[in-house]
C-alpha positions, 0 to 999 in steps of 0.5 A: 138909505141905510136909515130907511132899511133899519127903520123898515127892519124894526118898524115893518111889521107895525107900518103893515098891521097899523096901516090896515087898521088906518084903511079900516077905520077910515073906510069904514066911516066913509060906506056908514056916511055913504049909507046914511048921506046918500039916502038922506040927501035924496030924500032932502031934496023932496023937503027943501024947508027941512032940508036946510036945517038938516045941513045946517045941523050937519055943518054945525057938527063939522065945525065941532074940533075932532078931539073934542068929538072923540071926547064927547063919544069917549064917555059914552062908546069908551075908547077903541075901534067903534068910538073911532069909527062913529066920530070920524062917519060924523065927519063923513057926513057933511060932503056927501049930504051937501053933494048929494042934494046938490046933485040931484037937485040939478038934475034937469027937470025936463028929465024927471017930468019925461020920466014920470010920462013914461009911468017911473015910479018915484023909486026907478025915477031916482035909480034910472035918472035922477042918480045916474045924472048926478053920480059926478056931483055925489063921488066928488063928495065921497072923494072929499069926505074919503081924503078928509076922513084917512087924515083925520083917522090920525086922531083915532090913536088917542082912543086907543084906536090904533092906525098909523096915528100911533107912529106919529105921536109916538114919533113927537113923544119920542122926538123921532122924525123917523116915526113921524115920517113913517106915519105921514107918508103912508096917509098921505099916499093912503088919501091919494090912492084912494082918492084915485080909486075913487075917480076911477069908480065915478066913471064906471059907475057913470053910464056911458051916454051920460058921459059922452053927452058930457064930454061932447058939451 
């Protein structure tokens, strides 16, 4: 306990300003994903032929080691905040894509026909049906994409990004368990306090008919 205290004293300032700017970065990535993946997903679904290279793309770019990412954009964005954010969405991308066009290619087509027999436009097609019914498949995206993204926004302290990366390698640097603990523990209770936002969003945002359905099936 005595430990805790004295790291608390002498760290506590820099746990709250690094864990801020480690939630920034991470959601940051997330909602730029979330803004191009969504949209793109849905709009795959109408070009499946080019939709398969377009994830192929996607998954080849998420195989690409994280270092070696910030170290092709280091050249490019220089180091800091920005060039953290861009190579993390990079990452963000592919869950949310693949759930999105998943999701919204299950989506029963006796729904979409009856739709469009009451005279939807493609875009109320896709607000009022297609969306709602696979708002599950596509939060689990963002869910997955949000856990990954807050572990790897540890990397961003390379780029001089900041975020509680800085402890951790502060802490192997220094052969400091303490700091290491003291950047560990903060993203991993990040990730799942997020994680559990996010499945409470999911069912806020899932309309309650869809869910009662769901729930009676």
């Amino acid at each position: 306990m005595e430990a805790i205290n004295q790291f608390f004293q002498e760290n506590g300032h820099n746990l709250l300003v690094q864990t801020w700017q480690h939630l920034y970065i991470s959601l940051a990535a997330v909602v730029l994903g979330i803004i191009v993946a969504v949209p793109l997903g849905i709009l795959l679904t109408r070009s499946p032929k080019i939709a398969n290279f377009v994830i192929g793309v996607v998954s080849v770019l998420q195989t690409v080691p994280s270092l070696a990412i910030l170290a092709f954009i280091i050249p490019i964005m220089g180091v800091g905040t920005g060039p953290a954010i861009v190579a993390l969405f990079i990452y963000a991308l592919l869950p949310i894509l693949r759930n999105t066009f998943i999701g919204v290619r299950s989506v029963d087509k006796n729904l979409i026909e009856s739709g469009r027999g009451m005279g939807m436009t493609n875009w109320q097609l896709i607000v009022n049906v297609e969306i709602p019914n696979s708002i599950s498949v596509i939060m689990a995206g963002i869910r997955l994409s949000a856990v990954y993204i807050i572990a790897w926004a540890t990397l961003a302290s390379y780029i001089g990004a900041g975020g509680l990366g800085d402890f951790i390698f502060n802490g192997l640097n220094l052969y400091r368990p303490d700091l290491i603990l003291g950047g560990a523990i903060p993203v991993t209770m990040l990730a799942l306090l997020v994680e559990f936002f996010l499945g409470k969003l999911e069912v806020y945002l899932t309309p309650k008919a869809i869910r009662e359905s769901r729930n009676n099936g």
